[in-house]
C-alpha positions as CSV (number, residue, x, y, z in Angstrom):
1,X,-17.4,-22.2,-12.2
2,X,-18.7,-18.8,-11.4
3,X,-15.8,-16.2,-11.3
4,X,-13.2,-17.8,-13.3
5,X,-12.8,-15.7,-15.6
6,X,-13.0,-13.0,-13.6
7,X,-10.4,-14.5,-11.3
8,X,-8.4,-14.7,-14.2
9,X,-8.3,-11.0,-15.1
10,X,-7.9,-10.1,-11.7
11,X,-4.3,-12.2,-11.4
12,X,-3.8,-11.1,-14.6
13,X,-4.2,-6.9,-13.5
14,X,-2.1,-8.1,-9.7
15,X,0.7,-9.5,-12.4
16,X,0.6,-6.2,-14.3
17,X,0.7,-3.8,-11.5
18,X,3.4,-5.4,-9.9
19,X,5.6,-4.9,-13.4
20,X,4.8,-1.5,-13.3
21,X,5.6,-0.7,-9.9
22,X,8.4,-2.9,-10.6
23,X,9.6,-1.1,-13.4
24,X,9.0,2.4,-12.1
25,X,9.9,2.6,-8.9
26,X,13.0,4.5,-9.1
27,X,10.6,7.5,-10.7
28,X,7.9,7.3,-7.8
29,X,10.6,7.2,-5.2
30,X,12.3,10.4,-6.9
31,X,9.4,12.3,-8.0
32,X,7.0,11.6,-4.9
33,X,8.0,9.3,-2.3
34,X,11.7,10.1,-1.4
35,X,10.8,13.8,-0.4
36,X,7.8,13.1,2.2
37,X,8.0,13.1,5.9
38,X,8.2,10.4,7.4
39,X,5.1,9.4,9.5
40,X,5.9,7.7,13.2
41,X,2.8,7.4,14.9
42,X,4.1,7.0,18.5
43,X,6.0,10.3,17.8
44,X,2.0,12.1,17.3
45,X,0.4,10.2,18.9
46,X,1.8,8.0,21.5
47,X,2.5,4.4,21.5
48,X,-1.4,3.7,22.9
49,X,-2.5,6.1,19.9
50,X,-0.7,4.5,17.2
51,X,-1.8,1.3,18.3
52,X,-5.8,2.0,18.3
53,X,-5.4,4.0,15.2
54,X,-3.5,1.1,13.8
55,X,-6.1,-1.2,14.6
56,X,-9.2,0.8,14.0
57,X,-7.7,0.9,10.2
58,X,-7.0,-2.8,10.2
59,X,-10.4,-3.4,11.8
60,X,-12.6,-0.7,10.2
């Protein structure tokens, strides 16, 4: 039908990333991740903020 293919490649690119992140990991959390602040919305913004902003990015 229309997409397969398509469909196709796009498990197949999902399957790939996930190896990759998979494999990787340990580098992104050293290199990047570990280092960053952690972010706690209801510390910035309040419990009320955190929840709109939350759901203005889930919704929007």
């Amino acid at each position: 039908g229309e997409g397969y293919i398509a469909s196709w490649v796009a498990f197949g690119g999902v399957l790939l990333g996930l190896f990759l992140s998979l494999h990787t990991w340990n580098w992104w959390w050293s290199v990047h991740i570990g280092g960053q602040p952690a972010v706690w919305l209801p510390q910035s913004l309040g419990y009320g903020g955190g929840i709109a902003l939350t759901l203005v990015g889930l919704l929007g």
